[in-house]
C-alpha positions as CSV (number, residue, x, y, z in Angstrom):
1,X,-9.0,8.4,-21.9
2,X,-11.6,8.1,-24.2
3,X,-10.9,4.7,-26.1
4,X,-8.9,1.4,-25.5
5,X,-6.0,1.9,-27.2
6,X,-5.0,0.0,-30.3
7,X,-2.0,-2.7,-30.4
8,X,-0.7,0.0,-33.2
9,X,-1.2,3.3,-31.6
10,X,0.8,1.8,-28.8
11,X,3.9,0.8,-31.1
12,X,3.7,3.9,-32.6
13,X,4.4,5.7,-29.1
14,X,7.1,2.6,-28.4
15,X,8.7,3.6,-31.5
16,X,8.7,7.5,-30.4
17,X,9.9,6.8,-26.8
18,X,12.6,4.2,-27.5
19,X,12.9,2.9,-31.2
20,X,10.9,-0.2,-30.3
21,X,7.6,-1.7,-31.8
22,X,5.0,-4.3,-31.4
23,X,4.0,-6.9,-34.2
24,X,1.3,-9.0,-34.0
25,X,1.6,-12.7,-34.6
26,X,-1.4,-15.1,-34.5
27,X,0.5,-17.2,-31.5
28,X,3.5,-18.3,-29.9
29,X,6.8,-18.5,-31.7
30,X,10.0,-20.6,-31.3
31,X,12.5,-19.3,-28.7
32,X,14.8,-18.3,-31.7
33,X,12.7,-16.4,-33.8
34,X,10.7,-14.5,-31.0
35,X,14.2,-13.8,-29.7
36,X,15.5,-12.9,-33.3
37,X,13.1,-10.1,-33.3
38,X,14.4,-8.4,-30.1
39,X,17.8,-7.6,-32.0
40,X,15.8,-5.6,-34.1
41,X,13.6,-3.9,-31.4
42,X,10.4,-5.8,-32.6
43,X,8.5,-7.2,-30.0
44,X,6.0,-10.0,-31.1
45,X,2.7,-9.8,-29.9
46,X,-0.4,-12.2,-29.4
47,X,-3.4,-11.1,-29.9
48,X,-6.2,-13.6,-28.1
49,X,-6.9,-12.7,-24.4
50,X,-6.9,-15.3,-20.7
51,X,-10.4,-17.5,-20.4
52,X,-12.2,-15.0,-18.1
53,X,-12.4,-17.7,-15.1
54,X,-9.0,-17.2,-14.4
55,X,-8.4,-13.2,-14.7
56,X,-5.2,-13.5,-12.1
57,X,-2.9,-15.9,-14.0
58,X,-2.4,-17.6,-17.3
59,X,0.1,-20.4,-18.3
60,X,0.2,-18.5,-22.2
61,X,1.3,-14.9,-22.8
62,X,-2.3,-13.3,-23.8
63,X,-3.5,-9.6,-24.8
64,X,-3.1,-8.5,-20.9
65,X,0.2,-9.8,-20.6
66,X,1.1,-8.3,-23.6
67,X,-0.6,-4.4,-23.0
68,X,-0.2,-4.1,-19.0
69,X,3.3,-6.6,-18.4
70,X,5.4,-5.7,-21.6
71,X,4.5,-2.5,-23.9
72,X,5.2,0.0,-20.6
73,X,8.3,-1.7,-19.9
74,X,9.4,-1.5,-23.7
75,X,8.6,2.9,-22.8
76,X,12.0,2.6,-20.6
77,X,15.2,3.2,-22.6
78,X,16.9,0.8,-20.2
79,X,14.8,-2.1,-20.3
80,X,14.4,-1.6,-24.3
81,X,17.9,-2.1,-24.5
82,X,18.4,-4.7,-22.3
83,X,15.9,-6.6,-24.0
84,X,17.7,-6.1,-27.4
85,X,20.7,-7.7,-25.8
86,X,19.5,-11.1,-25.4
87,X,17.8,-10.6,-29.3
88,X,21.2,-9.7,-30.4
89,X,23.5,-12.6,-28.7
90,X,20.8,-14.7,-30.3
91,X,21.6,-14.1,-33.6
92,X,23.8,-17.5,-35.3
93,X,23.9,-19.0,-31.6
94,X,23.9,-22.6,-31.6
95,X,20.7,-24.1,-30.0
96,X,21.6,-24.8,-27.1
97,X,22.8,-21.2,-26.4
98,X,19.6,-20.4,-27.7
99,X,17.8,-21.9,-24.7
100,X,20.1,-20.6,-22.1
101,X,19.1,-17.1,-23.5
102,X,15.5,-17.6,-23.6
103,X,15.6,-18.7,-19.8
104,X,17.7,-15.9,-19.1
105,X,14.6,-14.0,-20.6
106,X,12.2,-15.7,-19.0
107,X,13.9,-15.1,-15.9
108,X,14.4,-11.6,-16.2
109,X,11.9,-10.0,-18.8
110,X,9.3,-12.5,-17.7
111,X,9.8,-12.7,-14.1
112,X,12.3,-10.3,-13.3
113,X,12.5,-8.5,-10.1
114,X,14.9,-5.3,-9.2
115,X,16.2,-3.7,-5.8
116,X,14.5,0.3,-5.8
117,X,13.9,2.1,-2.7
118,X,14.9,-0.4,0.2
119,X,12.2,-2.8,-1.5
120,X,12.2,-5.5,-4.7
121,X,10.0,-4.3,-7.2
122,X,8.8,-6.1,-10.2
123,X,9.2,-5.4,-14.2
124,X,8.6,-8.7,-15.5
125,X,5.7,-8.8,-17.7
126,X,4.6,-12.5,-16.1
127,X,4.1,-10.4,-12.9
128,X,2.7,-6.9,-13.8
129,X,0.1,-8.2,-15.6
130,X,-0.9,-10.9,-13.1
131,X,-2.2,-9.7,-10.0
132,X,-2.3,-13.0,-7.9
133,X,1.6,-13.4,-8.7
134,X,2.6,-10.0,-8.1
135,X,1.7,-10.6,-4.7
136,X,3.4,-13.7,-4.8
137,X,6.8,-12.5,-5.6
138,X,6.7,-9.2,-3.8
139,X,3.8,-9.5,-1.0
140,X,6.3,-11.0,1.8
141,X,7.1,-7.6,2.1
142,X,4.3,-6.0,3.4
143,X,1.5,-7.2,5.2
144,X,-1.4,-7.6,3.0
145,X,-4.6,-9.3,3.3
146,X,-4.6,-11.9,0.5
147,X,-7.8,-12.3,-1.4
148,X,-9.4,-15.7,-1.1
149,X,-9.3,-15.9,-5.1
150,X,-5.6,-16.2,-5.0
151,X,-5.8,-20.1,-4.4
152,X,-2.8,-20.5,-6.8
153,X,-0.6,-18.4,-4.4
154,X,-1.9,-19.9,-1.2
155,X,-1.4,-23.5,-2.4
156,X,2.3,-22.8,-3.2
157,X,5.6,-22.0,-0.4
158,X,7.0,-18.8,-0.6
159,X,9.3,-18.1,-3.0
160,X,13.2,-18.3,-3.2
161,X,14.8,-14.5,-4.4
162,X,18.5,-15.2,-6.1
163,X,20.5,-12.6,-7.1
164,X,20.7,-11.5,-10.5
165,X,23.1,-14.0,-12.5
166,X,22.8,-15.0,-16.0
167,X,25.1,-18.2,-15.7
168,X,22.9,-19.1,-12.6
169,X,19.3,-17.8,-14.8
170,X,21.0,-19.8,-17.8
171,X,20.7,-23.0,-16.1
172,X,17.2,-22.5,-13.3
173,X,14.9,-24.7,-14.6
174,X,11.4,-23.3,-13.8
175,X,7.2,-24.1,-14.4
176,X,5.2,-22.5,-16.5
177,X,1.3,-23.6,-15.3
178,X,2.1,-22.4,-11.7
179,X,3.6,-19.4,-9.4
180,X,7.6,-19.2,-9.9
181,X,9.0,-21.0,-7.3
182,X,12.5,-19.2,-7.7
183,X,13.1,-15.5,-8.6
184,X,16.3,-13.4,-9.7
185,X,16.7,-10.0,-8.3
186,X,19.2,-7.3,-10.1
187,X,20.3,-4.1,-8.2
188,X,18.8,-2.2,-11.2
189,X,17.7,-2.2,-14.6
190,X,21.1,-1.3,-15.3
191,X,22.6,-3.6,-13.6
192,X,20.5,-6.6,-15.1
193,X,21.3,-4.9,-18.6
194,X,24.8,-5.0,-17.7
195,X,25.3,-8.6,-16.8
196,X,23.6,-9.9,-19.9
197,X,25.7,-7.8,-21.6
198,X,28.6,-9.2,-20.5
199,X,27.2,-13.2,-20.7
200,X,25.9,-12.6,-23.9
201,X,29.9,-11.5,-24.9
202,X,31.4,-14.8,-23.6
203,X,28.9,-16.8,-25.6
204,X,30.9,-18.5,-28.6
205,X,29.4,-17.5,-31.7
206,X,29.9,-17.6,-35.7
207,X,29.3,-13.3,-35.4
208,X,28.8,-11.0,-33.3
209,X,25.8,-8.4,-34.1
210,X,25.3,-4.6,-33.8
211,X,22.5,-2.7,-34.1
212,X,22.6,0.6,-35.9
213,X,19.9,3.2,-34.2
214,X,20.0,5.7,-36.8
215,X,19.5,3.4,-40.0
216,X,17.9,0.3,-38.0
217,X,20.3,-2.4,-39.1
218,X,21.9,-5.0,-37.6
219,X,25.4,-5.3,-38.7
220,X,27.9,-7.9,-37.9
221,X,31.5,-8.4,-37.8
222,X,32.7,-10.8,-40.6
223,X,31.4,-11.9,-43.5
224,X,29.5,-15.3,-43.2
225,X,28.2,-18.1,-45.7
226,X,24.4,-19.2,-45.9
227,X,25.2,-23.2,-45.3
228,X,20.8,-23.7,-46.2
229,X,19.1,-22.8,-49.7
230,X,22.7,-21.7,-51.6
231,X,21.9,-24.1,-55.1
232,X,24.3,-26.8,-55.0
233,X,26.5,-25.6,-58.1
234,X,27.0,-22.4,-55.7
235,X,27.8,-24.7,-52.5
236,X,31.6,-24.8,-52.9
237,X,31.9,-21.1,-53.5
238,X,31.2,-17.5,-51.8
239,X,29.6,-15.3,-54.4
240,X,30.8,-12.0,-54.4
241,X,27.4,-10.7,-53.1
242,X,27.8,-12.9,-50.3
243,X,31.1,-11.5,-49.1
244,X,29.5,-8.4,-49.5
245,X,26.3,-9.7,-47.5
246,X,27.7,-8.3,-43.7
247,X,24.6,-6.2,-43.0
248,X,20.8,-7.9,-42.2
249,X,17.9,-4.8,-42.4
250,X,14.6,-4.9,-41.1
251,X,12.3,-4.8,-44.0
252,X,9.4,-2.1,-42.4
């Protein structure tokens, strides 16, 4: 009550409630490392913060989005672990499974909506921490006076709500410099972390990953062979530390 809190005071109470924590990075990563990350409940997190002529919306994840849309979400065991989910089907998917994860995520961790008390609700960062699309996604429910600064809202149709499916989320193309013209709706935060669940398991992979709570690792369920950086003298063969090599660890 009496400071702003710190980026690290607030992973420290992540890491209390639900074994997550943020990470700062200096600014947006590609969709297979930022995703990478999530299997081992590490959030990356920008830093900078939205130009101050457009406090309702910005097209890049900033300091708000980061604070007020993601780190209380990341406080709800659910959501912690459905967000692990995608991170962990991410791990050795090709790149093209890569992407239909990340738009799952976007669609979902982003811009998700659930069903709670006869009304849809948001917990997708993209909306709690923007004001103007909040009211967007959920305002057709009530009727509110919009404010005349909401210009972006006003300009755009109301949106389309689809039920939560990741096949369907996989393949919704969407913009990222306006309101979301489509948005996916899950029963609950279970139910969302269900689903994925259950996409993420028909995915083909090389692996399939596990997370260990208690000693933070991610293990997986075969031995694999680094095909990038093994000296060529070593290509043909699998070194005995390699076979061994069926456990990835979070270096703290």
């Amino acid at each position: 009550r009496n400071q702003i809190p710190q980026q690290q005071d607030i992973s420290r109470f992540l890491l209390r409630k639900t074994n997550f924590r943020m990470r700062p990075v200096a600014g947006l990563l590609s969709s297979r490392d930022f995703l990478n990350g999530l299997a081992f409940r590490v959030f990356f997190s920008t830093q900078y913060i939205r130009h101050h002529s457009k406090p309702l919306y910005t097209p890049e994840p900033d300091i708000c989005h980061e604070l007020l849309g993601h780190a209380p979400m990341f406080a709800d065991a659910d959501f912690a672990d459905f967000s692990q989910e995608i991170g962990l089907a991410s791990l050795g998917a090709s790149d093209e499974d890569v992407q239909k994860l990340a738009w799952c995520y976007w669609h979902s961790v982003e811009f998700g909506l659930c069903h709670e008390d006869g009304e849809n609700k948001a917990y997708g960062a993209g909306l709690l921490s923007s004001f103007g699309e909040l009211e967007h996604a959920c305002g057709g429910q009530h009727d509110h006076n919009k404010g005349d600064e909401d210009t972006l809202s006003q300009q755009q149709p109301p949106p389309e709500i689809k039920e939560w499916d990741p096949k369907v989320a996989a393949q919704q193309e969407f913009p990222i410099t306006t309101y979301q013209p489509v948005y996916f709706l899950a029963e609950s935060l279970e139910d969302a972390k269900d689903k994925m669940r259950k996409f993420c398991e028909d995915l083909p992979r090389p692996f399939f990953a596990f997370h260990n709570a208690q000693t933070n690792t991610v293990h997986i369920d075969r031995p694999v062979k680094r095909a990038v950086g093994i000296p060529e003298s070593e290509d043909t063969t699998t070194s005995e530390q390699e076979r061994d090599a069926t456990t990835a660890r979070l270096e703290n």
